[in-house]
C-alpha positions as CSV (number, residue, x, y, z in Angstrom):
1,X,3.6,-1.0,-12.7
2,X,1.5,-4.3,-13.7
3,X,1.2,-7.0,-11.9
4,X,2.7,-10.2,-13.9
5,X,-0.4,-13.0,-13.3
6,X,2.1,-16.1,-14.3
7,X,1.2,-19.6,-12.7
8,X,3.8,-18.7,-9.9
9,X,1.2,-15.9,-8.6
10,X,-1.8,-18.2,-9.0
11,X,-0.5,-20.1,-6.6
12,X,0.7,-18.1,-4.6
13,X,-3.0,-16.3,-4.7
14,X,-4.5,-19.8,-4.2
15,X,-2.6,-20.9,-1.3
16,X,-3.4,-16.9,0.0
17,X,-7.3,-18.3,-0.3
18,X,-6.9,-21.2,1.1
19,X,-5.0,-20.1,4.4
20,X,-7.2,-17.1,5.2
21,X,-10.1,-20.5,4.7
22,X,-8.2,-22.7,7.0
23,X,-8.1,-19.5,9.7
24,X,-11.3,-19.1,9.3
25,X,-13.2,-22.1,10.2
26,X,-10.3,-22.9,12.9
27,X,-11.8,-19.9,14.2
28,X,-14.8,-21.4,15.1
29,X,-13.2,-25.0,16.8
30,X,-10.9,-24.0,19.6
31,X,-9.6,-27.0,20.5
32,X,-9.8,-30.8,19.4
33,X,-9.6,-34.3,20.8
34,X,-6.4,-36.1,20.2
35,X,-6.4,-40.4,20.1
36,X,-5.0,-40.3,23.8
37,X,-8.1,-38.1,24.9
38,X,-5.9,-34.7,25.4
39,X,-7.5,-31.2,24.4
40,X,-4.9,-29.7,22.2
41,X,-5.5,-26.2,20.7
42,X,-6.7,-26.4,17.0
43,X,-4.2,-24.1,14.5
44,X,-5.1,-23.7,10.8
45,X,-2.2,-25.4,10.0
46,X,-3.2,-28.8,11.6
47,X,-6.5,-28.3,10.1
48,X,-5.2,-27.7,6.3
49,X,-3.4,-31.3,7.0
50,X,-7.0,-32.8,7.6
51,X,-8.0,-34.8,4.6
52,X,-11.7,-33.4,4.7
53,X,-9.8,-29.7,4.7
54,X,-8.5,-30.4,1.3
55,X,-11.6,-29.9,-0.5
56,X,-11.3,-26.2,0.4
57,X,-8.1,-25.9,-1.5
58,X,-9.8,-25.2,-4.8
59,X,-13.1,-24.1,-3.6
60,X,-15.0,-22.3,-0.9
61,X,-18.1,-24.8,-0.8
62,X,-17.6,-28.3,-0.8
63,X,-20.6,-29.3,-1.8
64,X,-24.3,-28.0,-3.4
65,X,-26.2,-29.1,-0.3
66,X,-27.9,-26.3,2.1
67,X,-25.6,-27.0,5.2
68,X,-22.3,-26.4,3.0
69,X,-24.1,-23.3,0.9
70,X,-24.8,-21.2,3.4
71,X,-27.2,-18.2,3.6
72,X,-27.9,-17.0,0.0
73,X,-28.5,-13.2,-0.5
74,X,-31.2,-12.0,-2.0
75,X,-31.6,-8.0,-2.2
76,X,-35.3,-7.6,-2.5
77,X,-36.0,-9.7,-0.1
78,X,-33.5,-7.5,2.2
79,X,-35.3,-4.4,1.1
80,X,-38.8,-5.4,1.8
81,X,-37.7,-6.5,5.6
82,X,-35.8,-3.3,6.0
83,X,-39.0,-1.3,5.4
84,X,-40.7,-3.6,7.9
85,X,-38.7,-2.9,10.3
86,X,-38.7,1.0,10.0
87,X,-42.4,1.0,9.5
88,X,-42.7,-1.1,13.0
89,X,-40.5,1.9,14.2
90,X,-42.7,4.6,13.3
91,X,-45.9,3.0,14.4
């Protein structure tokens, strides 16, 4: 059976993306600072109300800059320190 892709699954895909996002990076802030100096747990939910969080609603990287881009892969590279490493091994 196929899989209709109408605008109705889109965003239902989109929002998919964008939750697992928000769980993600709440994963990393357990708790947060509220105006009346309480330490309240952090949910994804909260965070995905967070006008800097809504960037991530159409895109994984906000911006270009190294901080937001994260590692970058590069295979040869991964290869070469591989072989290093099993060469130190054997020595």
């Amino acid at each position: 059976m196929e899989t209709k892709r109408t605008k109705l699954w889109r965003s239902k895909q989109g929002f998919r993306v964008f939750k697992a996002r928000m769980i993600y990076y709440a994963s990393f802030e357990r708790e947060y600072l509220t105006a009346d100096g309480r330490h309240v747990p952090l949910h994804w939910f909260e965070l995905a109300k967070t006008h800097w969080a809504q960037v991530y609603r159409s895109t994984g990287t906000p911006c270009s800059c190294w901080m937001c881009r994260g590692m970058e892969y590069d295979r040869l590279e991964f290869k070469r320190e591989t072989r290093r490493i099993i060469r130190e091994f054997e020595e």
